[in-house]
C-alpha positions as CSV (number, residue, x, y, z in Angstrom):
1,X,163.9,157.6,373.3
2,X,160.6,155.6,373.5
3,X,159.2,157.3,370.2
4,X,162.5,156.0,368.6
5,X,161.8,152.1,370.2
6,X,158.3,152.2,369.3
7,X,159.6,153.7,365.7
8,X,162.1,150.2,365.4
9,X,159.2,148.1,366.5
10,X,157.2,148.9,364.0
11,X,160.0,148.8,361.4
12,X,160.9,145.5,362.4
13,X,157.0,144.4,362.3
14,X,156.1,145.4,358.8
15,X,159.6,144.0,357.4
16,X,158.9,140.8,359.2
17,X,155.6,140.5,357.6
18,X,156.9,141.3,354.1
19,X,159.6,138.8,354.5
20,X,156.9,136.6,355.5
21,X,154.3,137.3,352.7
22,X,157.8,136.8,350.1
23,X,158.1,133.4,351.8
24,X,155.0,132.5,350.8
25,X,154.2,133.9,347.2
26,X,157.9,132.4,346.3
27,X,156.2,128.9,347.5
28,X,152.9,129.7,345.5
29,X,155.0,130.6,342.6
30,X,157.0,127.9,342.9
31,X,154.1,125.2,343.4
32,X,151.5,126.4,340.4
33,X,154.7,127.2,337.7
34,X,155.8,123.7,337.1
35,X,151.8,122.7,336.9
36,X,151.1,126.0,334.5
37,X,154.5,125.0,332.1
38,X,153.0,121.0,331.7
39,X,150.0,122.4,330.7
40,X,151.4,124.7,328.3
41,X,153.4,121.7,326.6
42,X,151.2,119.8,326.5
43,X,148.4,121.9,324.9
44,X,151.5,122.3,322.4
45,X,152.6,118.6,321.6
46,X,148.6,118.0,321.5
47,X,147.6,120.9,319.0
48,X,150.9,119.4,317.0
49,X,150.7,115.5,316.7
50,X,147.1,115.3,317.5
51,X,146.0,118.6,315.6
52,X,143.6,120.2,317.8
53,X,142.4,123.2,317.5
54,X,140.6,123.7,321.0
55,X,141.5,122.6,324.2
56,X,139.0,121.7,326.8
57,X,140.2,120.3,329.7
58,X,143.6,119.4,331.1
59,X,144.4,116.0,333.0
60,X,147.2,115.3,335.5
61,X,147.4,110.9,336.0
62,X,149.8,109.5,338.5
63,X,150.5,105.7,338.8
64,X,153.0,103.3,339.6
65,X,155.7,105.7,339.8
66,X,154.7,107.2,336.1
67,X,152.8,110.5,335.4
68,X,150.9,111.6,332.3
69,X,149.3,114.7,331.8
70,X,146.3,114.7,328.9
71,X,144.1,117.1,326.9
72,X,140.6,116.5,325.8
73,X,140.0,119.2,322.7
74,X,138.1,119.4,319.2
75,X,140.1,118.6,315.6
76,X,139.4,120.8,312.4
77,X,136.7,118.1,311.7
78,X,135.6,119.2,315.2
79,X,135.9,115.7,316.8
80,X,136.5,115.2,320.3
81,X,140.3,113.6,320.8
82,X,142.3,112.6,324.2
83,X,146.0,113.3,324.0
84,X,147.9,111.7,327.1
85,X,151.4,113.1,327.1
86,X,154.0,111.0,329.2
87,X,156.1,113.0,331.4
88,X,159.3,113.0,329.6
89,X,157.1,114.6,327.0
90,X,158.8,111.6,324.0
91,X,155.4,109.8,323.6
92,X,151.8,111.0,322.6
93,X,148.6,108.3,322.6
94,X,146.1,109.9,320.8
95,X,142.2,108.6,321.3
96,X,139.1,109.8,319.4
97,X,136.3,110.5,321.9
98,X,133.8,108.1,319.8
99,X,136.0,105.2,320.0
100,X,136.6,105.3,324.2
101,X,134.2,105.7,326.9
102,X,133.3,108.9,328.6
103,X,134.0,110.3,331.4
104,X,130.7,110.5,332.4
105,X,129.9,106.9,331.6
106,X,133.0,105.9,334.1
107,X,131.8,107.7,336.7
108,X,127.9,106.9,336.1
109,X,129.6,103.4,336.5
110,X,130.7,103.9,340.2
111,X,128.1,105.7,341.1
112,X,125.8,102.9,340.6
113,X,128.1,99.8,342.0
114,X,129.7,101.9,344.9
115,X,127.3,104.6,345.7
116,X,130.1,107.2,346.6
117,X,129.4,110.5,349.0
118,X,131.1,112.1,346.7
119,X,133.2,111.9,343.1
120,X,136.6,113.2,343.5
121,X,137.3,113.0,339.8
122,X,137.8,111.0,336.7
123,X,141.4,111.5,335.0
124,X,142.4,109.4,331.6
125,X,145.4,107.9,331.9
126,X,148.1,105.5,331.2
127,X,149.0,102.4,332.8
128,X,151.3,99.6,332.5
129,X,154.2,101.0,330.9
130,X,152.5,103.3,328.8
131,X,150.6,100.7,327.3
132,X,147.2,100.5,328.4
133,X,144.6,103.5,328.3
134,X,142.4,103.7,331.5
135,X,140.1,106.4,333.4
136,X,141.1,106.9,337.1
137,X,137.6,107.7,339.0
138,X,138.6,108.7,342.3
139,X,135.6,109.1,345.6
140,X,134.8,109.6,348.7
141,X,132.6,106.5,350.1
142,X,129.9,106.6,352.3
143,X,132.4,106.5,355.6
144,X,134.4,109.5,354.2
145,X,137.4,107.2,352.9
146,X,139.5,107.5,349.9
147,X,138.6,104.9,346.7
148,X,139.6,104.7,343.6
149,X,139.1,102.7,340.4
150,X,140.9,102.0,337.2
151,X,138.1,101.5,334.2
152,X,139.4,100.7,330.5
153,X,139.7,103.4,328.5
154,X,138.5,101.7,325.4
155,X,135.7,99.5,327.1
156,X,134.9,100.2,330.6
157,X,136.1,97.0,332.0
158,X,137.2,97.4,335.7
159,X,140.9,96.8,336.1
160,X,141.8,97.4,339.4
161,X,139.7,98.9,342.6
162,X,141.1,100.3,345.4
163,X,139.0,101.3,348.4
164,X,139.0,102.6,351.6
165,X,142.4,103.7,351.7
């Protein structure tokens, strides 16, 4: 009779624990897929309308209630373009690297006015109804809190600066 208890124990242990491990790839699954299918149309619309040929990075931009995801990747001509995809996936912006700023040059920016422990990262991005191209930088400060600022796209001008939140 014990064998037989310690026998349903251990059943009952190793099904709770596969349940349990289920539970939790289902939530992994379900948390990275909707991510992995934006990326995948977007690489698509971006490689149509903007005709890349290589993508190299891949850009998630949240504001004011409106997301964006973006592509930076290489033409035929090899040029560098930014394709930023709204969410409903109906409108493309299409930027050549040599007529925006850089990434680098927006965060090189904050680094020298804010001194940040640390940069988060810089996203391109829409704002404004879709209207206005910006780079989110997003850091830590020297206190550990959360900061953010919106640079121009185009020209670098700081639009809007958000710290310590």
């Amino acid at each position: 009779m014990r064998e037989n208890n310690g026998r349903i124990k251990k059943w009952t242990l190793w099904t709770l624990l596969l349940a349990f491990l289920l539970v939790i790839g289902a939530y992994f699954y379900g948390t990275f897929l909707p991510h992995s299918q934006n990326r995948q149309q977007v690489t698509a619309l971006a490689q149509k309308y903007a005709h890349l040929t290589k993508v190299n990075k891949y850009y998630e931009f949240s504001y004011d209630g409106q997301n964006y995801q973006s592509v930076l990747g290489s033409n035929r001509q090899g040029k560098k373009i930014y394709a930023i995809v709204a969410d409903n996936k109906r409108k493309i912006n299409v930027y050549s690297s040599s007529k925006v700023i850089s990434a680098r040059t927006a965060i090189n920016y904050v680094k020298s006015k804010r001194q940040p422990k640390r940069i988060l990262k810089a996203v391109p991005g829409l704002i404004d109804h879709g209207k206005r191209p910006v780079w989110e930088v997003t850091y830590l400060n020297q206190e550990g809190n959360l900061c953010y600022t919106l640079m121009s796209l185009k020209n670098g001008t700081v639009i809007k600066e958000i710290r310590n939140l």
